[in-house]
C-alpha positions in Angstrom: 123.2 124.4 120.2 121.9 121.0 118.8 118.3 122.3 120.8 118.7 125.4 118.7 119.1 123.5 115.3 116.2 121.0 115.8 113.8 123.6 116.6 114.7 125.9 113.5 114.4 122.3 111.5 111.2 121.8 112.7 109.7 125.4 113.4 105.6 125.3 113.2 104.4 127.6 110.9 102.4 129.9 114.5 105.8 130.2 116.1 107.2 132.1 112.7 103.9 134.5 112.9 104.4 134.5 116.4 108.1 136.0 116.2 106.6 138.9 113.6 103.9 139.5 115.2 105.7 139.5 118.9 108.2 141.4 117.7 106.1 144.2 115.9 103.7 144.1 119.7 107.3 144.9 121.6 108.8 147.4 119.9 105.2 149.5 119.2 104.9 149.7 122.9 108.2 150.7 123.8 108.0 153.7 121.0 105.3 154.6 123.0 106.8 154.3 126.3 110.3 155.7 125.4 109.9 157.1 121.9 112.7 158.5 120.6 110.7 161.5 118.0 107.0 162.6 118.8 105.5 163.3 115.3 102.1 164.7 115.6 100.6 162.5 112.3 97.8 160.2 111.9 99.2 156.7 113.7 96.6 154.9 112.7 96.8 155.4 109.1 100.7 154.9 109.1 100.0 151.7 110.7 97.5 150.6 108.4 99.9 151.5 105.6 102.3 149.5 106.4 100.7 146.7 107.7 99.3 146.4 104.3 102.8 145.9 103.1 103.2 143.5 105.8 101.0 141.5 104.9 102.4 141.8 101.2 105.9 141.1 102.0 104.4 137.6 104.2 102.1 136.5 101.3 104.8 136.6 98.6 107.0 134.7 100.8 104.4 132.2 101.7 103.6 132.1 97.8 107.3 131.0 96.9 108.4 129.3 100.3 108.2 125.9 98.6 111.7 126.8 96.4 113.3 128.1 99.2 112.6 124.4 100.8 113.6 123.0 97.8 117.3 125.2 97.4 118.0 123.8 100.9 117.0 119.9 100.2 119.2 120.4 96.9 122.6 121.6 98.5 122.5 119.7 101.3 122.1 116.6 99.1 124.9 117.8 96.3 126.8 119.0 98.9 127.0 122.5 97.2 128.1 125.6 98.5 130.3 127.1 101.1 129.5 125.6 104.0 129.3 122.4 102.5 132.4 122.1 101.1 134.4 123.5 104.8 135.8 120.7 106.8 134.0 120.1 110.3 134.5 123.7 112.2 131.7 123.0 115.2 128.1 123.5 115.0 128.8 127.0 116.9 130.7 128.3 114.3 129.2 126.6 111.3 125.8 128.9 112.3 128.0 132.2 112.5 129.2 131.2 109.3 126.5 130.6 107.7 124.4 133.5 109.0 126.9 135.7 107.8 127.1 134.5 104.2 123.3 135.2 104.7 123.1 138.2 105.7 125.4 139.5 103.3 124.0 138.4 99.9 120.3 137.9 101.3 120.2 141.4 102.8 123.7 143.2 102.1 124.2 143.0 98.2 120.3 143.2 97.5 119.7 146.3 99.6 123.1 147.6 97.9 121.6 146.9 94.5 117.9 148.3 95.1 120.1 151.2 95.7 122.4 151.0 92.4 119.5 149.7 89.5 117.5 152.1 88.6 114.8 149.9 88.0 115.1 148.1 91.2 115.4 151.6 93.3 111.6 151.9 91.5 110.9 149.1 93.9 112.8 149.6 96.6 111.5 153.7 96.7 108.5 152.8 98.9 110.6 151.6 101.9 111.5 155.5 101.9 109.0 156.9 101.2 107.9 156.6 104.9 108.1 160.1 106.9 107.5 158.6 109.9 110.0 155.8 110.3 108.9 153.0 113.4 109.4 149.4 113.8 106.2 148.8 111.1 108.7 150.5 108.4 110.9 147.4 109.2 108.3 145.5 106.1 107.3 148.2 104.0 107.9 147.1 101.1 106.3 146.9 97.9 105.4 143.1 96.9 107.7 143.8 93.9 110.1 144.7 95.8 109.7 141.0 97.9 110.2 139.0 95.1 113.7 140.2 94.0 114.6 139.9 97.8 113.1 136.3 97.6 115.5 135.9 94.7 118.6 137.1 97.1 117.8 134.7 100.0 117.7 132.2 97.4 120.9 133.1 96.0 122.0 132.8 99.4 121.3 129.4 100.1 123.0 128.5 96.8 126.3 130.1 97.8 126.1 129.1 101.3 125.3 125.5 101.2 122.8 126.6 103.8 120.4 123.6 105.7 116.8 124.7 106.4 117.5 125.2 110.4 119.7 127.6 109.2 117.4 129.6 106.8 114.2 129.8 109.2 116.6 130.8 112.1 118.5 133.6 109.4 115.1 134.8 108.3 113.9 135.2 112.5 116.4 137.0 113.3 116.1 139.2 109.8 112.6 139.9 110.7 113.3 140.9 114.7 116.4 142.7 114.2 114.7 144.7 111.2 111.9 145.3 113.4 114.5 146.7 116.4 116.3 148.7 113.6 113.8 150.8 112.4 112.3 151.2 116.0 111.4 154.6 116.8 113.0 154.1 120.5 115.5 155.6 123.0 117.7 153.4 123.5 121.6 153.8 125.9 124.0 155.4 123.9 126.7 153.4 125.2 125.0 150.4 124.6 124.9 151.4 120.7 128.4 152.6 120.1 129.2 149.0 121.0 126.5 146.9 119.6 127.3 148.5 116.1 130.1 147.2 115.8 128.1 144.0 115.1 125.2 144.5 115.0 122.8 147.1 112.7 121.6 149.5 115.5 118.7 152.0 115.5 120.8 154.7 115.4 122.9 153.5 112.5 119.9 152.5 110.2 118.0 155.3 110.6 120.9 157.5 108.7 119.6 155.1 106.0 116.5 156.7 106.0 117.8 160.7 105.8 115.6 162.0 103.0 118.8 162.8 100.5 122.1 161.6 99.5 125.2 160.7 100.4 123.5 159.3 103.8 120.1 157.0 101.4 123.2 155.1 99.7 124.6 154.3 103.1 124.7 151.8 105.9 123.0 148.7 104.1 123.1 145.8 106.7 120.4 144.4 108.2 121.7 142.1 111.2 125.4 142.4 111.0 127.0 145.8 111.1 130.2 144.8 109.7 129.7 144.6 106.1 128.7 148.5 106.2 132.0 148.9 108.0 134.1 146.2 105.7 132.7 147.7 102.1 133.2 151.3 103.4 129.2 152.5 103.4 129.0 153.2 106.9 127.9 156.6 107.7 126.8 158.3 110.8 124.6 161.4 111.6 123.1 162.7 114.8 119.5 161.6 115.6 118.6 165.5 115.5 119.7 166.2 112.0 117.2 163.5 110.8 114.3 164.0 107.9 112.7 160.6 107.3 111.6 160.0 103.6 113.0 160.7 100.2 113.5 163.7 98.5 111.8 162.9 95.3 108.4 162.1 97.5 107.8 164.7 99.8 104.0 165.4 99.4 101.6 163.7 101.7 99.6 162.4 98.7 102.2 160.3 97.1 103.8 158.6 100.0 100.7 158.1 102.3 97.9 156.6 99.6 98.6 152.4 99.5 97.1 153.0 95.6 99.5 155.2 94.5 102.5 153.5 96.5 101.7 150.4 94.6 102.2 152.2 91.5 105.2 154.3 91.7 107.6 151.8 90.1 105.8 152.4 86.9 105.5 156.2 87.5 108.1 158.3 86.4 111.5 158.0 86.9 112.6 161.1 89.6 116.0 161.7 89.7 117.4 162.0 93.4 117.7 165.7 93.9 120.2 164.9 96.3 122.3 163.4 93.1 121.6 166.2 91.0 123.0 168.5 93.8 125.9 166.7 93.8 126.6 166.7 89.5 126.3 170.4 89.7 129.0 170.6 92.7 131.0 168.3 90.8 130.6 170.5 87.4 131.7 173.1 89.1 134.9 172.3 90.7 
């Protein structure tokens, strides 16, 4: 465990690229070996889409990286946070802890709130947009929408008390778990039903990703599977029932141009016409 932590303390810059760009390299050649749906769509251009937002998401982190350094030095030499203020638990444990207490506000409560601010959905709209949903989906998002998440991880650190080792090894396995999440792969369906109950499974995301409500405002997580089951937003739908994208974005035009992407949180406000289903059932009981 002590090898684990001084690598993450001291991980180069390349091996951090490596991990993204390893990860996205897997999982695009196992969704062509074993793909799960075969969409007959231009690949090339959904690649170059959202490897644009890739690229995005890794420049605006790069752009702030120096705060998240700093939030780190700070608590560990205040002593602030969770973490910091637990008596000795074991260096084991300590990690699980503190990953957790990542997870949750860095990736739980900030997916949970793109999902409940309107003007953060605005944001958060182009992850969904995507009607063909792969591991490239897994960083799809609009450089907007990275800053605020920025903000969360942050937040994170504060509450956690979280040291830097523990940080760059939270925010690897964020990115490869993200990536295997949104993977457009068979994968055992034994193996699932018991991985989900820890850990955010391909299966369980992509209900996520149905195109209308209840099943967009469901099954937030990103590594760890229990605070969907814990808060009560875990949902489940079979793989076959699927339609990837949103319901307030269906034409090719507005969820496959990078120019217009980049400007739908200043567009128009669309109500969810899943939601507006819903008020008129609810009127009329």
């Amino acid at each position: 465990m002590e090898s684990i932590v001084q690598y993450f303390e001291n991980i180069p810059s390349s091996h951090r690229s490596a991990i993204l760009i390893g990860g996205l390299t897997l999982f695009l050649s196992l969704e062509s070996i074993v793909p799960l749906f075969r969409w007959q769509y231009n690949k090339w251009k959904h690649l170059g889409i959202n490897l644009f937002f890739t690229f995005t998401t890794v420049l605006v982190n790069f752009m702030m990286a120096s705060i998240l350094l700093l939030t780190c030095d700070w608590v560990v030499a205040h002593h602030f946070g969770i973490l910091q203020w637990l008596p000795s638990m074991g260096l084991l444990w300590y990690t699980i802890l503190g990953l957790l207490l990542l997870d949750l506000i860095g990736a739980y409560f900030v997916h949970w709130a793109e999902h409940k601010v309107k003007w953060m959905w605005r944001f958060h709209l182009v992850h969904h947009t995507d009607p063909h949903v792969d591991t490239t989906t897994a960083n799809r998002h609009h450089p907007g929408e990275s800053v605020f998440r920025f903000v969360f991880t942050t937040l994170g650190v504060l509450v956690a008390g979280a040291p830097i080792y523990l940080v760059f090894l939270y925010q690897s396995l964020s990115a490869a778990l993200s990536q295997f999440n949104h993977a457009n792969i068979q994968f055992p369906k034994r193996l699932e039903q018991i991985l989900r109950w820890v850990l955010v499974t391909p299966s369980m995301h992509r209900v996520h990703h149905h195109y209308v409500l209840p099943y967009t405002d469901s099954n937030f997580g990103n590594i760890f599977s229990v605070w969907d089951h814990l808060f009560g937003t875990y949902a489940q739908l079979p793989n076959e029932q699927l339609i990837f994208g949103i319901d307030t974005h269906q034409e090719t035009a507005e969820h496959s141009n990078i120019g217009n992407l980049l400007k739908i949180p200043f567009q128009t406000y669309r109500p969810p016409v899943g939601a507006k289903f819903d008020s008129e059932n609810n009127s009329d009981q």
